[in-house]
C-alpha positions as CSV (number, residue, x, y, z in Angstrom):
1,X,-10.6,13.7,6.8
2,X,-11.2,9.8,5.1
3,X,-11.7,7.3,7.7
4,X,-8.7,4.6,7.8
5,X,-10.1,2.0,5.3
6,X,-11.1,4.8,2.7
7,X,-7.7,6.0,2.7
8,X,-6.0,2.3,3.2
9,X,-8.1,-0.3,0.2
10,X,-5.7,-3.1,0.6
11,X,-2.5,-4.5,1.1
12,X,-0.6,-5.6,-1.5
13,X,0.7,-9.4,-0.8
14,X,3.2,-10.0,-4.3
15,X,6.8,-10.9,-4.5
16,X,8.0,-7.3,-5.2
17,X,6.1,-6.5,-1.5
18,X,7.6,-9.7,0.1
19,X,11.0,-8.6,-0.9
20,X,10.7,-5.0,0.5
21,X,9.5,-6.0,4.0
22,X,12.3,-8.5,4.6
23,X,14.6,-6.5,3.4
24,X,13.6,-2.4,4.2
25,X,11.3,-3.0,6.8
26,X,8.4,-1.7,4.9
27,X,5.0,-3.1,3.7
28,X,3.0,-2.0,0.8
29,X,-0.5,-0.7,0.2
30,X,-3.3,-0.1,-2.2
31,X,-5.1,3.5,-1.4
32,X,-6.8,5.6,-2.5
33,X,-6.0,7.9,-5.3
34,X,-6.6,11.2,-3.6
35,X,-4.5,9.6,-0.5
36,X,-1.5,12.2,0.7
37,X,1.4,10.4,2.1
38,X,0.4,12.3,5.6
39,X,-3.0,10.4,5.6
40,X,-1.4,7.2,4.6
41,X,1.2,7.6,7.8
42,X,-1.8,8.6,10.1
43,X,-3.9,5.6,8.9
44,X,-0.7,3.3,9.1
45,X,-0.4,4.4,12.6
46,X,-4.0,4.2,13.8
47,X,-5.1,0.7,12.3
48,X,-1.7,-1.2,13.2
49,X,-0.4,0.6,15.9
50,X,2.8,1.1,15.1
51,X,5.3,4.3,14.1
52,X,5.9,4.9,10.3
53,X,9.6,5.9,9.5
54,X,8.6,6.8,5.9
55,X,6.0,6.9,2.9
56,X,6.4,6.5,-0.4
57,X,4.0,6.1,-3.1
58,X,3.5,5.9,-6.9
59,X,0.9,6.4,-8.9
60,X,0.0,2.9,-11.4
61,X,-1.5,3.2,-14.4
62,X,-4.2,1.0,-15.4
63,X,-3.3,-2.3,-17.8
64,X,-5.4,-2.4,-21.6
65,X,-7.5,-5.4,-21.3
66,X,-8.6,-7.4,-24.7
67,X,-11.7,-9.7,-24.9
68,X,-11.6,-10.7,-28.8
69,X,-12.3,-7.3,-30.7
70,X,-13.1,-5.3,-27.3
71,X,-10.8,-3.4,-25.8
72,X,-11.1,-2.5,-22.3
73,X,-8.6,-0.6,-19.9
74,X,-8.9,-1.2,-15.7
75,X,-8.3,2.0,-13.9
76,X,-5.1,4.1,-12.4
77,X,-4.4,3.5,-8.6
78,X,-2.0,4.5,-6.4
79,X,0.4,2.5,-4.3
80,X,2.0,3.2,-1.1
81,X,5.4,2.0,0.3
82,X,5.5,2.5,4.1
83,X,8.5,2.0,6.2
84,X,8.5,1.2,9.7
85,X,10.8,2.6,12.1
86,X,13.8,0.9,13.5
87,X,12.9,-2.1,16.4
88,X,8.3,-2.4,15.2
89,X,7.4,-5.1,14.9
90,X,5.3,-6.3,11.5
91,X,1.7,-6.5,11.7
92,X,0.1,-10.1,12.0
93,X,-1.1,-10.1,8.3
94,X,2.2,-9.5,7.1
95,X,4.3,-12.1,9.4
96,X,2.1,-15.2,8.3
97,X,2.8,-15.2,4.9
């Protein structure tokens, strides 16, 4: 099994994300591509110590990038959307913003 930050890269701090935690209860992730939604719950759980309600992720498909006549494409990565269950409280990274 990954260790918590292999499966876990990053969270994601945009407006979508913002939205979603005030609203669902849930924060969102960058993991890793070979990441099942199992290892994202038991990483969720471990590094923040709190219980996961539900995981969803979806699989992001890498933008084309141009420089002039170069053409460039940044790679696939998978996002995560945890939930948190009813009455856990929000990690510290999450609450500050």
């Amino acid at each position: 099994m990954p260790t918590v930050y292999q499966v876990i890269r990053r969270p994601l701090i945009t407006e979508k994300a913002l939205t979603s935690r005030e609203t669902e209860g849930s924060l969102v992730f960058e993991v890793a591509a070979a990441a099942t939604k199992t290892e994202v719950k038991q990483a969720v759980e471990t590094l923040f110590n709190v219980k996961v309600a539900a995981v969803r992720t979806a699989n992001v498909e890498g933008k084309e990038r141009r420089r002039g006549r170069f053409v460039g494409h940044l790679p696939d990565w998978k996002k995560a959307y945890v939930r948190l269950k009813a009455g856990e409280k929000v990690p510290d990274f999450a609450s500050e913003i």
